[in-house]
N, C-alpha and C positions, 0 to 999 in steps of 0.2 A: 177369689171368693169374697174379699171384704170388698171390692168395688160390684159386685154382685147384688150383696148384702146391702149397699148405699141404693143401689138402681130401684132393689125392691122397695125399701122403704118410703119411696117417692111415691109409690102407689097406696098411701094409706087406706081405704076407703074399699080396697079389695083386698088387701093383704092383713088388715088386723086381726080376723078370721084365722088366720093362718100363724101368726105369731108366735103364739105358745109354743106348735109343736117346731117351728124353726128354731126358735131359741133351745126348744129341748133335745133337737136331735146333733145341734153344734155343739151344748154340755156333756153328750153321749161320748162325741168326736174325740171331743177336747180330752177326758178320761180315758179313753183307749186308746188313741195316738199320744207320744211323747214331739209335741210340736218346737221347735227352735224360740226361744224367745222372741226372735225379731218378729217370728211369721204370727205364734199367739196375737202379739201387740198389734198387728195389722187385721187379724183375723177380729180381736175384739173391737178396735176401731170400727169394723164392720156391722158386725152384731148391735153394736152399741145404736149404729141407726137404725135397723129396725128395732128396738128396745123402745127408742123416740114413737114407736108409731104405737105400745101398749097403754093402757089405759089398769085402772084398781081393777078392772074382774080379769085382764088377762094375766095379772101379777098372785092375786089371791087363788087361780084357775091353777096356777105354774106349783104355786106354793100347795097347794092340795093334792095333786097330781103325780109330783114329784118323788123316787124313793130319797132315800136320807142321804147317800152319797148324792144324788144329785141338787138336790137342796142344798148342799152348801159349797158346791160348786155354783149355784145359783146366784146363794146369795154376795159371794165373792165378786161375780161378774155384775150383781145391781150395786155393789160398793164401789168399784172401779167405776162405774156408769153415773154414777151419782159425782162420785172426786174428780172425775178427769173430761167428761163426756155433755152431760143436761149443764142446760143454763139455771144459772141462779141467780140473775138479777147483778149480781158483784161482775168486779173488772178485775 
């Protein structure tokens, strides 16, 4: 799935359309399977590239859309994506 998840995100330009509800049906996954650490870690390394391909309205769309358990499984996964995952300019 996360080498899936990398493939897609290569398609920006026809998958940002489509982003929200990927990101929101992997939150669903995530919350109802009890996934093994290692595979989460490989699964969000996944997710994490198409994350790269959202833009402020599919972030503000997610955030609106979202119930309360899933918003902060959300926003969990844009904190990991933020610490571990986007560039920021540092080395």
């Amino acid at each position: 799935m996360s080498r899936l998840y990398t493939e897609i995100a290569k398609h920006k330009a026809t998958i940002v359309k489509y982003t929200p509800y990927i990101i929101s049906n992997y939150i669903r996954a995530c919350q109802q399977t009890n996934f093994p650490q290692k595979v989460k870690t490989l699964l969000d390394s996944g997710i994490w590239c198409v994350m790269d391909t959202c833009e402020a309205f599919e972030y503000s769309l997610m955030l609106t859309t979202l119930v309360s358990d899933d918003k902060e499984t959300f926003k969990l996964l844009v904190t990991g994506y933020n610490k571990h995952h986007k560039f920021d300019g540092k080395t």
